[in-house]
VOBADREN-477376 format. One record per residue: residue number from 1; x, y, z of N, C-alpha, C in turn; residue in three letters. Coordinates in steps of 0.1 Angstrom, whole numbers. Example, Ala and Ser with C-alpha at 12.3 -4.5 7.8 and 13.67 -1.06 7.14 Angstrom:
// VOBADREN-477376
@seq: 1; n.c1: 132; n.c2: -57; n.c3: 78; ca.c1: 123; ca.c2: -45; ca.c3: 78; c.c1: 132; c.c2: -33; c.c3: 78; type: ALA
@seq: 2; n.c1: 128; n.c2: -22; n.c3: 71; ca.c1: 137; ca.c2: -11; ca.c3: 71; c.c1: 129; c.c2: 0; c.c3: 79; type: SER
// end
This chain:
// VOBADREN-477376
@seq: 1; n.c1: 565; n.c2: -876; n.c3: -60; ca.c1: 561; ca.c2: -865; ca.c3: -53; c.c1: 548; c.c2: -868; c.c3: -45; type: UNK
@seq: 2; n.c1: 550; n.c2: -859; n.c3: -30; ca.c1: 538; ca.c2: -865; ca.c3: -24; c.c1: 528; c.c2: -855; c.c3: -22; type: UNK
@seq: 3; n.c1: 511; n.c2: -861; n.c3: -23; ca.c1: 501; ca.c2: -850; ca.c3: -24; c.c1: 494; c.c2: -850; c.c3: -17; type: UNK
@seq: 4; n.c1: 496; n.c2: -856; n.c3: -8; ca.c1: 488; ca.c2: -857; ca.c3: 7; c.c1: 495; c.c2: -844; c.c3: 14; type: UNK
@seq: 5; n.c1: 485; n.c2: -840; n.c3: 22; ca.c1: 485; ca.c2: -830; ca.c3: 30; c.c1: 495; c.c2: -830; c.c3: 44; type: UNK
@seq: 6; n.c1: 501; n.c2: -823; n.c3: 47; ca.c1: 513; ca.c2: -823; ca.c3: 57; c.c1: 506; c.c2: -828; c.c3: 68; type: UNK
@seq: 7; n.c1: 514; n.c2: -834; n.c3: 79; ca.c1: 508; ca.c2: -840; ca.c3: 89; c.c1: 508; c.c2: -831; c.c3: 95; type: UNK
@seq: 8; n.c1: 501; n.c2: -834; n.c3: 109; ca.c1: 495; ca.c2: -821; ca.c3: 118; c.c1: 509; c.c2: -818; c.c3: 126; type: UNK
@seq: 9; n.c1: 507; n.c2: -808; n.c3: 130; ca.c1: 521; ca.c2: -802; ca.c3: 137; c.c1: 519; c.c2: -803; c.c3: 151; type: UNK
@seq: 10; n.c1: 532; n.c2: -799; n.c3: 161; ca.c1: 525; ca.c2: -801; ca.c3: 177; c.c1: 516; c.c2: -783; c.c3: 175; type: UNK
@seq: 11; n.c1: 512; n.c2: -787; n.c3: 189; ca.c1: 501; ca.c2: -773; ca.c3: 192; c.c1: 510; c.c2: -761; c.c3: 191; type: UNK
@seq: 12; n.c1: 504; n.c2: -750; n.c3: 185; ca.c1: 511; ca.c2: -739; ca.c3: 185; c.c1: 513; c.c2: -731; c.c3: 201; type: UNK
@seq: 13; n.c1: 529; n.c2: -727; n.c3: 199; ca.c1: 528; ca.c2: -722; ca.c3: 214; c.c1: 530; c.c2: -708; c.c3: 212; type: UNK
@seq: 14; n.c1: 520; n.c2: -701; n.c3: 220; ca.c1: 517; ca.c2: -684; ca.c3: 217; c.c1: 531; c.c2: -675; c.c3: 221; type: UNK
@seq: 15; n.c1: 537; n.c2: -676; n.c3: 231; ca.c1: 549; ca.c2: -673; ca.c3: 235; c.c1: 561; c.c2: -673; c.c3: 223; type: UNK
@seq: 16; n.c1: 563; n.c2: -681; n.c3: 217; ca.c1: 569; ca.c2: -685; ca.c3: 207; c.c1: 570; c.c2: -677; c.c3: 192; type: UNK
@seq: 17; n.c1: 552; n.c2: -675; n.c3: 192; ca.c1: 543; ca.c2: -667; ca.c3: 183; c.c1: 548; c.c2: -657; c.c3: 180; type: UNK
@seq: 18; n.c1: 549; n.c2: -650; n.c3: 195; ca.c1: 552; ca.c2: -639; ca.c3: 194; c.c1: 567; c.c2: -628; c.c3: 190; type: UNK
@seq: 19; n.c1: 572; n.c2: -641; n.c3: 197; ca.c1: 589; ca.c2: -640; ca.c3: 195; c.c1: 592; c.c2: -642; c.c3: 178; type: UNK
@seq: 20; n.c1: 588; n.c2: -651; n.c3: 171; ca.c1: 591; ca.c2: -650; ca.c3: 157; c.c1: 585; c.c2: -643; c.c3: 151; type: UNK
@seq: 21; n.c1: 569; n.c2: -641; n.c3: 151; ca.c1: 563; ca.c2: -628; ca.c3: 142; c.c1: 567; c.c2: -614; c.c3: 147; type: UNK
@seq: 22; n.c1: 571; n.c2: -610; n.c3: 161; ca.c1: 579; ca.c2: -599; ca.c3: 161; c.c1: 595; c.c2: -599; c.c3: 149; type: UNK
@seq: 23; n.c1: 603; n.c2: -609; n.c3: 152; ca.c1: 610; ca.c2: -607; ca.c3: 137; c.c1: 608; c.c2: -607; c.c3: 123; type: UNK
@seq: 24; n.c1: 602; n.c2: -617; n.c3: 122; ca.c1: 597; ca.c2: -620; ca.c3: 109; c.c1: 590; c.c2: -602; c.c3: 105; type: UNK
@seq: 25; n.c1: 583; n.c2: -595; n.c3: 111; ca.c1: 574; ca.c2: -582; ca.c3: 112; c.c1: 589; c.c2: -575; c.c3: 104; type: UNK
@seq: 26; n.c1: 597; n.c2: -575; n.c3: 111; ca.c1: 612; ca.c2: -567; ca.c3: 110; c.c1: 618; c.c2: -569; c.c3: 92; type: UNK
@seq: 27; n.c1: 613; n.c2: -580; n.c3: 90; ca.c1: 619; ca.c2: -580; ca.c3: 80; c.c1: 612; c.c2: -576; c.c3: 63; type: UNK
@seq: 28; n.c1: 618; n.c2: -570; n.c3: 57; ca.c1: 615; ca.c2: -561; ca.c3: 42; c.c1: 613; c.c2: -568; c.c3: 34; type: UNK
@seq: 29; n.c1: 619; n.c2: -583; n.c3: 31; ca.c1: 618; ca.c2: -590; ca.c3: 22; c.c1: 607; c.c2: -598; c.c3: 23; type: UNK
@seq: 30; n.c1: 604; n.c2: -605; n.c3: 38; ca.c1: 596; ca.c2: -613; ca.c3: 37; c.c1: 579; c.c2: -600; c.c3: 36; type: UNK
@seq: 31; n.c1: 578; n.c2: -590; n.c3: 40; ca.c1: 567; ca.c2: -583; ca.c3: 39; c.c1: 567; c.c2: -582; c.c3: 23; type: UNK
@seq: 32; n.c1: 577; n.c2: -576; n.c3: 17; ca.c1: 572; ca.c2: -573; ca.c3: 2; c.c1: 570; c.c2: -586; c.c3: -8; type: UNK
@seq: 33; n.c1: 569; n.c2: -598; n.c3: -2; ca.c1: 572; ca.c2: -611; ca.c3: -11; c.c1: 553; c.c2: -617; c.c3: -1; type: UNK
@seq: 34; n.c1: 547; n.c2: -613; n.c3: 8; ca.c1: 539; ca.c2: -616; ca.c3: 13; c.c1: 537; c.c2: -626; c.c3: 26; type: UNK
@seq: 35; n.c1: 550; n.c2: -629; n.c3: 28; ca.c1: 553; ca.c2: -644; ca.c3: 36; c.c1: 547; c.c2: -646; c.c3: 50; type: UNK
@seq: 36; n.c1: 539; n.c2: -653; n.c3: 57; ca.c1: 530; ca.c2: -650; ca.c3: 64; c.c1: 537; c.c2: -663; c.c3: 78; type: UNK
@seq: 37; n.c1: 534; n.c2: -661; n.c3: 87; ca.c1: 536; ca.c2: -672; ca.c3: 96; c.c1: 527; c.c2: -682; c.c3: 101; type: UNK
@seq: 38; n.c1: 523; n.c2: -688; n.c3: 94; ca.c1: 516; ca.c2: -702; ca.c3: 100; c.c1: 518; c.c2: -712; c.c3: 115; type: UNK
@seq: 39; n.c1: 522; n.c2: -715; n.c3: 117; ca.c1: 527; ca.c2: -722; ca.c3: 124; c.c1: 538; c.c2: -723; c.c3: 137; type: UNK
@seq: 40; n.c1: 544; n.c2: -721; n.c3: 146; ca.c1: 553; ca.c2: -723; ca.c3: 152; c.c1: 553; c.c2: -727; c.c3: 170; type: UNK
@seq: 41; n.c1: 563; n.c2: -739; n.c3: 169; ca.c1: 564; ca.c2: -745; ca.c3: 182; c.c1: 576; c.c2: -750; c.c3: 188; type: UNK
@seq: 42; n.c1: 581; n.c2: -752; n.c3: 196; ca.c1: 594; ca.c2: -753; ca.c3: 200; c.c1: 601; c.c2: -764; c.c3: 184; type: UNK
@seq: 43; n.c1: 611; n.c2: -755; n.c3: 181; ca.c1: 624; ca.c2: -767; ca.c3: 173; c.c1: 614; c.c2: -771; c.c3: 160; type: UNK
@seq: 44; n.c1: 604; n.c2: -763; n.c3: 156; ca.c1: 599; ca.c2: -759; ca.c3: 140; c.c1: 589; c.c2: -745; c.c3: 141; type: UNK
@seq: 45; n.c1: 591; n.c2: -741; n.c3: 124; ca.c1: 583; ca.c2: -733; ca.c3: 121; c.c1: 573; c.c2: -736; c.c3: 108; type: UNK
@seq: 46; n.c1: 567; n.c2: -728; n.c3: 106; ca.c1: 561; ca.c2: -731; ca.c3: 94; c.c1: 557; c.c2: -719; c.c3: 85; type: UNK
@seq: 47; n.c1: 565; n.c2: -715; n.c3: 73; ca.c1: 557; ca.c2: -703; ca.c3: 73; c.c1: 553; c.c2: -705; c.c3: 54; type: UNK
@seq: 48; n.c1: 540; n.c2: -692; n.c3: 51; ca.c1: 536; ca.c2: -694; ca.c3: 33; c.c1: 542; c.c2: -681; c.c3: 26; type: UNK
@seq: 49; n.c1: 536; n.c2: -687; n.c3: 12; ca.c1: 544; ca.c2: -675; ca.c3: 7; c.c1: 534; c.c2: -676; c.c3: -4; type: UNK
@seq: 50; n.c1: 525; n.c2: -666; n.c3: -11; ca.c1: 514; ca.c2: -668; ca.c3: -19; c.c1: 521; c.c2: -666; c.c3: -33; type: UNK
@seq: 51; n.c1: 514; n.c2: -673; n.c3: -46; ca.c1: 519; ca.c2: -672; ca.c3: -56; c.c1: 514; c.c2: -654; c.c3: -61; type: UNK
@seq: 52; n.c1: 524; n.c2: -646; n.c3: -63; ca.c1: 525; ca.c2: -632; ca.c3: -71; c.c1: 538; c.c2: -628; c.c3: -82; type: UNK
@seq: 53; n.c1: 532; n.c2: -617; n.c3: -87; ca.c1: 548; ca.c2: -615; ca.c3: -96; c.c1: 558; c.c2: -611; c.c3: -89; type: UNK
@seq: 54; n.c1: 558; n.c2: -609; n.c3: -75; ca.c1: 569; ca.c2: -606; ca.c3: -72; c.c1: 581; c.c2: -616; c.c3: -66; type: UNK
@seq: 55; n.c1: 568; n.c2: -628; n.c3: -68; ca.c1: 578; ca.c2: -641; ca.c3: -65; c.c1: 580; c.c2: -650; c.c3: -75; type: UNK
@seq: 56; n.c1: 578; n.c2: -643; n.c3: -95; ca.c1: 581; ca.c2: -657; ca.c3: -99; c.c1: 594; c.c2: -654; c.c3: -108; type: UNK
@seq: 57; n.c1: 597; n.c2: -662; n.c3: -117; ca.c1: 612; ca.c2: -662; ca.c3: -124; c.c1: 604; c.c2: -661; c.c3: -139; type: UNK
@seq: 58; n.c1: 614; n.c2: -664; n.c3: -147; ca.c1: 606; ca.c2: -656; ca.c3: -164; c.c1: 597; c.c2: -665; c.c3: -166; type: UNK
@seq: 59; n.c1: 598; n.c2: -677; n.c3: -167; ca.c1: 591; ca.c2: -682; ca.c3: -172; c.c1: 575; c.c2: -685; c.c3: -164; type: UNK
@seq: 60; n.c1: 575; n.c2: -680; n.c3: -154; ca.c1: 559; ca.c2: -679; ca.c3: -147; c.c1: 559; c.c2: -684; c.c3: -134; type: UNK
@seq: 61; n.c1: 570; n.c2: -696; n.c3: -132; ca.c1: 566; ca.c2: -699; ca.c3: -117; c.c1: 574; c.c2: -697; c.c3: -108; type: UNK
@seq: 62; n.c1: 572; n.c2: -700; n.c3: -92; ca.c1: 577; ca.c2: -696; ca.c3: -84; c.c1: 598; c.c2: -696; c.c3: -84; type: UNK
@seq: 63; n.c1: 602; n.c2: -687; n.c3: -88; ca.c1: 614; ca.c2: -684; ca.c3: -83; c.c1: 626; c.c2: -691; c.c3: -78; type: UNK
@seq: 64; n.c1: 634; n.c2: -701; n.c3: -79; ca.c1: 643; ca.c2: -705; ca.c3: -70; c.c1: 644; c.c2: -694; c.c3: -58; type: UNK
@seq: 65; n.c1: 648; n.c2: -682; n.c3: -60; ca.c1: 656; ca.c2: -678; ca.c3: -48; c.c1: 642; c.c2: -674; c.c3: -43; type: UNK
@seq: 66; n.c1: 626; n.c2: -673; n.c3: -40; ca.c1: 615; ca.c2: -670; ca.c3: -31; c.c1: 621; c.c2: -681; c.c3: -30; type: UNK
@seq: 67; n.c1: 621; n.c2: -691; n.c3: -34; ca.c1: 620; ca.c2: -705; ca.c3: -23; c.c1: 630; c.c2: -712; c.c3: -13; type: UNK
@seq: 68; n.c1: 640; n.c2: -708; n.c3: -17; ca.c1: 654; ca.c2: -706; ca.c3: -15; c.c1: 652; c.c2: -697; c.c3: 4; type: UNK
@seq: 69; n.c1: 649; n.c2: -688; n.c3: 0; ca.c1: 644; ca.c2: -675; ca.c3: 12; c.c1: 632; c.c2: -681; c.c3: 24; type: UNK
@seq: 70; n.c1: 622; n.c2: -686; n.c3: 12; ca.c1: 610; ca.c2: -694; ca.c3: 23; c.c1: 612; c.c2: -704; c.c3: 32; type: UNK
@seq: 71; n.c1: 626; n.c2: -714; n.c3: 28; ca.c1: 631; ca.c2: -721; ca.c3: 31; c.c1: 639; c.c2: -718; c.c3: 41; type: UNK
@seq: 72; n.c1: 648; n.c2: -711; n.c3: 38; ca.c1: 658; ca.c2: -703; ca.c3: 52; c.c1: 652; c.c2: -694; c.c3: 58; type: UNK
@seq: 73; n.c1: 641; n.c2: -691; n.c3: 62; ca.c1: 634; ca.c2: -686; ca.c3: 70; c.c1: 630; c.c2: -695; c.c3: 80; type: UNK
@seq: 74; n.c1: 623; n.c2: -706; n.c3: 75; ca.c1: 618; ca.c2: -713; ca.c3: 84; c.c1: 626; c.c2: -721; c.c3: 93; type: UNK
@seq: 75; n.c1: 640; n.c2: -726; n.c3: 86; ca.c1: 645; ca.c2: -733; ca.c3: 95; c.c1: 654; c.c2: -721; c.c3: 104; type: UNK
@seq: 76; n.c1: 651; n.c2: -712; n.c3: 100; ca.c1: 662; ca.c2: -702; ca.c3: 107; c.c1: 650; c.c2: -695; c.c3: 120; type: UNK
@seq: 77; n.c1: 639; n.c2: -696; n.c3: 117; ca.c1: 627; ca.c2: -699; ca.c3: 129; c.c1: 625; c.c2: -708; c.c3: 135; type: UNK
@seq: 78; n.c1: 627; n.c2: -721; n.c3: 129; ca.c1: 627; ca.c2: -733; ca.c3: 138; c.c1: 640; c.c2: -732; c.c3: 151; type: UNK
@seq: 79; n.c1: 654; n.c2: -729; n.c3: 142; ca.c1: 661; ca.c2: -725; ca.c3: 152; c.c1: 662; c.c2: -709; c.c3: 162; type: UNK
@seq: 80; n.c1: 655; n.c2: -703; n.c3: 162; ca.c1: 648; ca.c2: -694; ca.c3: 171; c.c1: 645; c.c2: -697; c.c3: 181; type: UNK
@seq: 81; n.c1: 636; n.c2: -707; n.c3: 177; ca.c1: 624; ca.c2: -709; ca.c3: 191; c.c1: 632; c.c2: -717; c.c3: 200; type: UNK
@seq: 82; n.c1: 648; n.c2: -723; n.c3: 197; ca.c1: 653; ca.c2: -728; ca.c3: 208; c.c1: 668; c.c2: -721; c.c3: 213; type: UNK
@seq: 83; n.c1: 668; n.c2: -709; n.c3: 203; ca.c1: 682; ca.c2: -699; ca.c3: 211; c.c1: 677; c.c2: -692; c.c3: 225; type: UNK
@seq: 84; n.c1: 684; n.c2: -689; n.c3: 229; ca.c1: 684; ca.c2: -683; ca.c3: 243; c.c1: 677; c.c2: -671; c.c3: 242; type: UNK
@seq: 85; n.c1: 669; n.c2: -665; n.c3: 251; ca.c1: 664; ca.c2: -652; ca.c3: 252; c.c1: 673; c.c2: -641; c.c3: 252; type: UNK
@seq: 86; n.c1: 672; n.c2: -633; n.c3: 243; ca.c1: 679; ca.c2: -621; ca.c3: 242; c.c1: 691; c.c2: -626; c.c3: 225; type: UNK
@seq: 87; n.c1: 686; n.c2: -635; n.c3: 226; ca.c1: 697; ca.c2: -641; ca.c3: 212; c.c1: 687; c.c2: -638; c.c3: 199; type: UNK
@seq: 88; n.c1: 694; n.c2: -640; n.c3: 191; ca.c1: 684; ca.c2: -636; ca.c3: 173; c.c1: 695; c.c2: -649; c.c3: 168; type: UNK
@seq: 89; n.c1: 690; n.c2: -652; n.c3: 160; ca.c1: 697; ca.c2: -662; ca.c3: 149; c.c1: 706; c.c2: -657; c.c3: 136; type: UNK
@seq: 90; n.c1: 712; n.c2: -661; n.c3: 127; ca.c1: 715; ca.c2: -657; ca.c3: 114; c.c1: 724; c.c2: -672; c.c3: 109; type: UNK
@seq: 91; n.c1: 723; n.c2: -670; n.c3: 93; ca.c1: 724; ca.c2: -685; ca.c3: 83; c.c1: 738; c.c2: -683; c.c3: 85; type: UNK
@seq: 92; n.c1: 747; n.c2: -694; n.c3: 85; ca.c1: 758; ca.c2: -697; ca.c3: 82; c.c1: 762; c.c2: -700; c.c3: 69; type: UNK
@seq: 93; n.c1: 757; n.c2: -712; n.c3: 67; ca.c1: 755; ca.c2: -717; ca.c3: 52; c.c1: 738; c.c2: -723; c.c3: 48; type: UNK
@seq: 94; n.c1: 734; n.c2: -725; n.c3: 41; ca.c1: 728; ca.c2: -738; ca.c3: 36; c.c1: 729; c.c2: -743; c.c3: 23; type: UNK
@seq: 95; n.c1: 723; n.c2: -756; n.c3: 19; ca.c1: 722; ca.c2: -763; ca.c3: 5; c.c1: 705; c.c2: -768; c.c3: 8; type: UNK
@seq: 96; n.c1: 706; n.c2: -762; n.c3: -8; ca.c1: 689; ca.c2: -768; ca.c3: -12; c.c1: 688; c.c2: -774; c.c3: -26; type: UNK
@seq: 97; n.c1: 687; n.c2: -784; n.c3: -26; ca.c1: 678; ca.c2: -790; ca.c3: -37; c.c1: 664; c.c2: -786; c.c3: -43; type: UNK
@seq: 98; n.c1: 662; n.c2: -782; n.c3: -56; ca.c1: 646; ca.c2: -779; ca.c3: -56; c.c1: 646; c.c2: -794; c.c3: -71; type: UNK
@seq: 99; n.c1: 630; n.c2: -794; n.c3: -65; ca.c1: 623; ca.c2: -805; ca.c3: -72; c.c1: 618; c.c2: -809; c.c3: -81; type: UNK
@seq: 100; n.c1: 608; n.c2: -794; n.c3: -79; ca.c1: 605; ca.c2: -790; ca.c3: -91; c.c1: 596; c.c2: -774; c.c3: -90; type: UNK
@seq: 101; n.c1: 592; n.c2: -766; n.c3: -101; ca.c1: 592; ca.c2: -756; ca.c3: -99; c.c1: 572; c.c2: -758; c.c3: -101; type: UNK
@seq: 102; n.c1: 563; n.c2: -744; n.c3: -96; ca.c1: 549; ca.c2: -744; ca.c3: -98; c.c1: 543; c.c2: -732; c.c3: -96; type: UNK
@seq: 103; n.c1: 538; n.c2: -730; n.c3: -107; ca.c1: 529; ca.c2: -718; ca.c3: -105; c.c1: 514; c.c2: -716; c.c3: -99; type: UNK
@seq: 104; n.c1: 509; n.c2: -704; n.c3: -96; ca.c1: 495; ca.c2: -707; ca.c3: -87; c.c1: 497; c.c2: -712; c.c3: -76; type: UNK
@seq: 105; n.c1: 489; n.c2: -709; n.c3: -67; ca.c1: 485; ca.c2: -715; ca.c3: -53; c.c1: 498; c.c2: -709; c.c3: -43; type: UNK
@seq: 106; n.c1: 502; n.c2: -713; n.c3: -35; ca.c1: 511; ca.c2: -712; ca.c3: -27; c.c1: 521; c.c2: -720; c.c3: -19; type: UNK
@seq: 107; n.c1: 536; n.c2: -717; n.c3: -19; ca.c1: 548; ca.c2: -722; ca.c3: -11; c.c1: 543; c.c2: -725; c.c3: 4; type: UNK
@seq: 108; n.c1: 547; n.c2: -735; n.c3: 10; ca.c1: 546; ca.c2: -736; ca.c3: 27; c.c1: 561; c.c2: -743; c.c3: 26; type: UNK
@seq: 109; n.c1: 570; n.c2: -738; n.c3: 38; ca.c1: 577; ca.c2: -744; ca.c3: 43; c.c1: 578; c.c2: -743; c.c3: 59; type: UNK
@seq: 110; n.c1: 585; n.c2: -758; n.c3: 61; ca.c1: 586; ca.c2: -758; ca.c3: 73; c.c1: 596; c.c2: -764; c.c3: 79; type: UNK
@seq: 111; n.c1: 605; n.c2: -756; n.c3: 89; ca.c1: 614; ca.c2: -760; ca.c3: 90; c.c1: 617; c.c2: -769; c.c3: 106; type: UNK
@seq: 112; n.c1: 624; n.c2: -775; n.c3: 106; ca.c1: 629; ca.c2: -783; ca.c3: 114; c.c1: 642; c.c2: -785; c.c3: 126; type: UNK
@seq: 113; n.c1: 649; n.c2: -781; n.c3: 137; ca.c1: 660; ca.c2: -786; ca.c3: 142; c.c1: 668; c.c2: -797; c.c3: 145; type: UNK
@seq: 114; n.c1: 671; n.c2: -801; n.c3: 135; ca.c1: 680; ca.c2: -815; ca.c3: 137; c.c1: 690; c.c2: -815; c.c3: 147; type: UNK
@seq: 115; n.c1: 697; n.c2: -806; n.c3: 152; ca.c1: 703; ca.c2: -805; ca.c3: 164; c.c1: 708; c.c2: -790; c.c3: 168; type: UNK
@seq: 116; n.c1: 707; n.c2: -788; n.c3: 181; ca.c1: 709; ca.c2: -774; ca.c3: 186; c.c1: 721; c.c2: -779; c.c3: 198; type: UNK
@seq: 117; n.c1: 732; n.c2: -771; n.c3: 192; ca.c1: 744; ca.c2: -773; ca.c3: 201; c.c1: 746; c.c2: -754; c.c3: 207; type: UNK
@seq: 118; n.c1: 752; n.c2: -754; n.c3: 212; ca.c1: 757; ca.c2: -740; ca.c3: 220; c.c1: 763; c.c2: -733; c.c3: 208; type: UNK
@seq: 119; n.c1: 772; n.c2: -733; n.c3: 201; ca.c1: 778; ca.c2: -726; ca.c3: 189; c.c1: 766; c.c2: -728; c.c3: 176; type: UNK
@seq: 120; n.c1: 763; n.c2: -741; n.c3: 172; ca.c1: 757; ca.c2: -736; ca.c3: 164; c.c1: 744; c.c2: -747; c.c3: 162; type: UNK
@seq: 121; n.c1: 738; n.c2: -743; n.c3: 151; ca.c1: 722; ca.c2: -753; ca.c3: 150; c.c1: 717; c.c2: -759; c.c3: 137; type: UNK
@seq: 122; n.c1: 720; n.c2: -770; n.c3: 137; ca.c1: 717; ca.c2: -775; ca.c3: 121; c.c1: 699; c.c2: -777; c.c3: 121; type: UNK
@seq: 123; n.c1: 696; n.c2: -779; n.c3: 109; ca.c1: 681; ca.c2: -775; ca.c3: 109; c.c1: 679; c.c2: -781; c.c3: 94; type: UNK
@seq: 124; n.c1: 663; n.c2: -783; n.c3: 94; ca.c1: 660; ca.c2: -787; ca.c3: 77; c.c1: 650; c.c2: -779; c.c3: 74; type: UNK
@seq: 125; n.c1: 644; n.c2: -779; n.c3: 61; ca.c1: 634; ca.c2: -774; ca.c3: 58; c.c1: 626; c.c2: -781; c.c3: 49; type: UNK
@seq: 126; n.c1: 618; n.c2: -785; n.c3: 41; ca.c1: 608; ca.c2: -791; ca.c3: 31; c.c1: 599; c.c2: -779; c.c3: 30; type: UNK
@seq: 127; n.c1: 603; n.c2: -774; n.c3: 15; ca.c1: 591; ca.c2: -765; ca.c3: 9; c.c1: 582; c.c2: -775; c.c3: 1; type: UNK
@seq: 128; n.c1: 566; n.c2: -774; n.c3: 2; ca.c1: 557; ca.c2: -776; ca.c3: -4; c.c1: 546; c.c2: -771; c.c3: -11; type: UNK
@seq: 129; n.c1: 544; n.c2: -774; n.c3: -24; ca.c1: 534; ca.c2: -764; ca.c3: -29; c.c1: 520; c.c2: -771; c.c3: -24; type: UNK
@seq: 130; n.c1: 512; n.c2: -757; n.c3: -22; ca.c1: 494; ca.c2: -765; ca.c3: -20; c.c1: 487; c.c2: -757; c.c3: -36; type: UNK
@seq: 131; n.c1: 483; n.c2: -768; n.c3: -44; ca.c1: 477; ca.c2: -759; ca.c3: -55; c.c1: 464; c.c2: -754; c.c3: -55; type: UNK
@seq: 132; n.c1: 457; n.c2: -746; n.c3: -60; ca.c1: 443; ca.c2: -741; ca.c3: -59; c.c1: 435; c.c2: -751; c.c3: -51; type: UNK
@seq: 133; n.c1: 436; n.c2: -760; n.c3: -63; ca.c1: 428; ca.c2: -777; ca.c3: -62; c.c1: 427; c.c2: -783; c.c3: -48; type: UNK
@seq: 134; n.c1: 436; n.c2: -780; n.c3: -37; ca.c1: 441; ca.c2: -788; ca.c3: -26; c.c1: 452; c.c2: -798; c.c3: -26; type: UNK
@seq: 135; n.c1: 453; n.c2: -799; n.c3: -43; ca.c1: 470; ca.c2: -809; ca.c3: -40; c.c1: 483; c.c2: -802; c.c3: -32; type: UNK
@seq: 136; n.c1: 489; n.c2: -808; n.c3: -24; ca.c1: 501; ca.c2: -808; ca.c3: -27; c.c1: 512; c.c2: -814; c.c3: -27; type: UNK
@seq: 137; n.c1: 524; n.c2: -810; n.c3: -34; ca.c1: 533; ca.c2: -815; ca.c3: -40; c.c1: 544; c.c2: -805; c.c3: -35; type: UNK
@seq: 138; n.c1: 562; n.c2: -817; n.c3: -40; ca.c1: 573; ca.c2: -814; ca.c3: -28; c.c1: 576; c.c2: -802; c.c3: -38; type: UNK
@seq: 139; n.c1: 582; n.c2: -791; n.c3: -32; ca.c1: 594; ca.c2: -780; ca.c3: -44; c.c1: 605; c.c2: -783; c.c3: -39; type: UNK
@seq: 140; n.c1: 609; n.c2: -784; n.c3: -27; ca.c1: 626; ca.c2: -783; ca.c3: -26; c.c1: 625; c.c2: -785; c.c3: -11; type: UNK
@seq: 141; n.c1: 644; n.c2: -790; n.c3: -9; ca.c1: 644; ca.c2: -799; ca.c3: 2; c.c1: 657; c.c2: -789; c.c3: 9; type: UNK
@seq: 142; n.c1: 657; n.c2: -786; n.c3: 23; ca.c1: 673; ca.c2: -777; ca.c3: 26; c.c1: 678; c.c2: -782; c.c3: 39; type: UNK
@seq: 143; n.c1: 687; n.c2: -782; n.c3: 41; ca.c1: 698; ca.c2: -783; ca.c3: 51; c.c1: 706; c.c2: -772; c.c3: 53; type: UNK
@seq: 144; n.c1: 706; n.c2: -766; n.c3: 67; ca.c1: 712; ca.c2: -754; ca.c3: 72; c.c1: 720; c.c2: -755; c.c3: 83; type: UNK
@seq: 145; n.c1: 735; n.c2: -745; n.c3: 85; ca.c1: 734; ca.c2: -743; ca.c3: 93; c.c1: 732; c.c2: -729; c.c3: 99; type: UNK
@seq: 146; n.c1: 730; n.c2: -728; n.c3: 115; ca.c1: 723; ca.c2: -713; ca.c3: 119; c.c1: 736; c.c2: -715; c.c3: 129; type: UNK
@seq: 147; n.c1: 740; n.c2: -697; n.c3: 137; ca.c1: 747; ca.c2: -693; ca.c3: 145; c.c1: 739; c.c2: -684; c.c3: 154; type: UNK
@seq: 148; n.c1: 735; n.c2: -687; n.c3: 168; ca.c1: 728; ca.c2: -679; ca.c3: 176; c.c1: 738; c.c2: -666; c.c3: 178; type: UNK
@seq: 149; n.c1: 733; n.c2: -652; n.c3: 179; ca.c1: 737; ca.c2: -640; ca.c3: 177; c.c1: 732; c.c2: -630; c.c3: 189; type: UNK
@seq: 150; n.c1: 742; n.c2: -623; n.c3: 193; ca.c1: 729; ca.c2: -612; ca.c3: 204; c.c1: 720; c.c2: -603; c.c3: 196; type: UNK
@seq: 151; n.c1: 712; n.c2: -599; n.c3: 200; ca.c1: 705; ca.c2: -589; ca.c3: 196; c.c1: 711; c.c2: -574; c.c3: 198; type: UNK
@seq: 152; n.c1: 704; n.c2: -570; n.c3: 180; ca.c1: 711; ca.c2: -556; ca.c3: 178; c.c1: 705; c.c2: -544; c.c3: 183; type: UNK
@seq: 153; n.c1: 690; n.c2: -549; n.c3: 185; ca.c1: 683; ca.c2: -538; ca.c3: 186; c.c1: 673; c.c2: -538; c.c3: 196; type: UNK
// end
């Protein structure tokens, strides 16, 4: 597991900003779970998710499916920032691996575009925990695919 701190990302572009935290805003789940947007620039996102009860599983820590969700958010933002204007995205499939589970501190994931074709957009994501302390460490690893969609609304 690695505890070094994520490498720096390219510069955030505001245009971009705005186009994902207007959706992200739209959505119910990520508001009631806290999920915040950090990050975003052409072909990645990055977004957190703070440790609460409403994101853990019985035994105390964070949840498969929050992470699961933090994870296909991001790459489902990553592939945003390169669909066409007037397009929204939605998951096809994905698969995730988790690593391991952690309580305290907070989820970041960030996702990736491994390739954007005209039908559809494969993408990755790496969830990491940052603990109180400043460590962090991997939770889970995903592979997606996305389908660019018109907009409904």
């Amino acid at each position: 597991m690695s505890t070094s701190a994520p490498t720096e990302p390219p510069a955030d572009d505001p245009v971009l900003r705005v186009r994902v935290q207007t959706s992200l805003d739209r959505q119910g789940m990520m508001r009631h779970l806290g999920v915040q947007l950090r990050h975003v620039a052409r072909g990645t996102a990055t977004l957190s998710l703070p440790y609460s009860e409403r994101a853990t599983q019985q035994q105390g820590g964070f949840h498969g499916g929050a992470m699961g969700a933090l994870a296909d958010i991001a790459g489902g933002y990553a592939a945003l920032t390169l669909a066409p204007e007037g397009m929204e995205v939605t998951t096809v499939e994905f698969k995730i691996n988790f690593l391991a589970a952690f309580q305290n501190g907070e989820l970041h994931a960030t996702g990736r575009v491994l390739r954007a074709g005209k039908r559809i957009i494969v993408t990755q994501a790496e969830v990491r925990h940052l603990a109180p302390d400043g460590r962090w460490s991997d939770c889970a690893v995903m592979q997606q695919t996305i389908m660019p969609v018109p907009k409904t609304y």
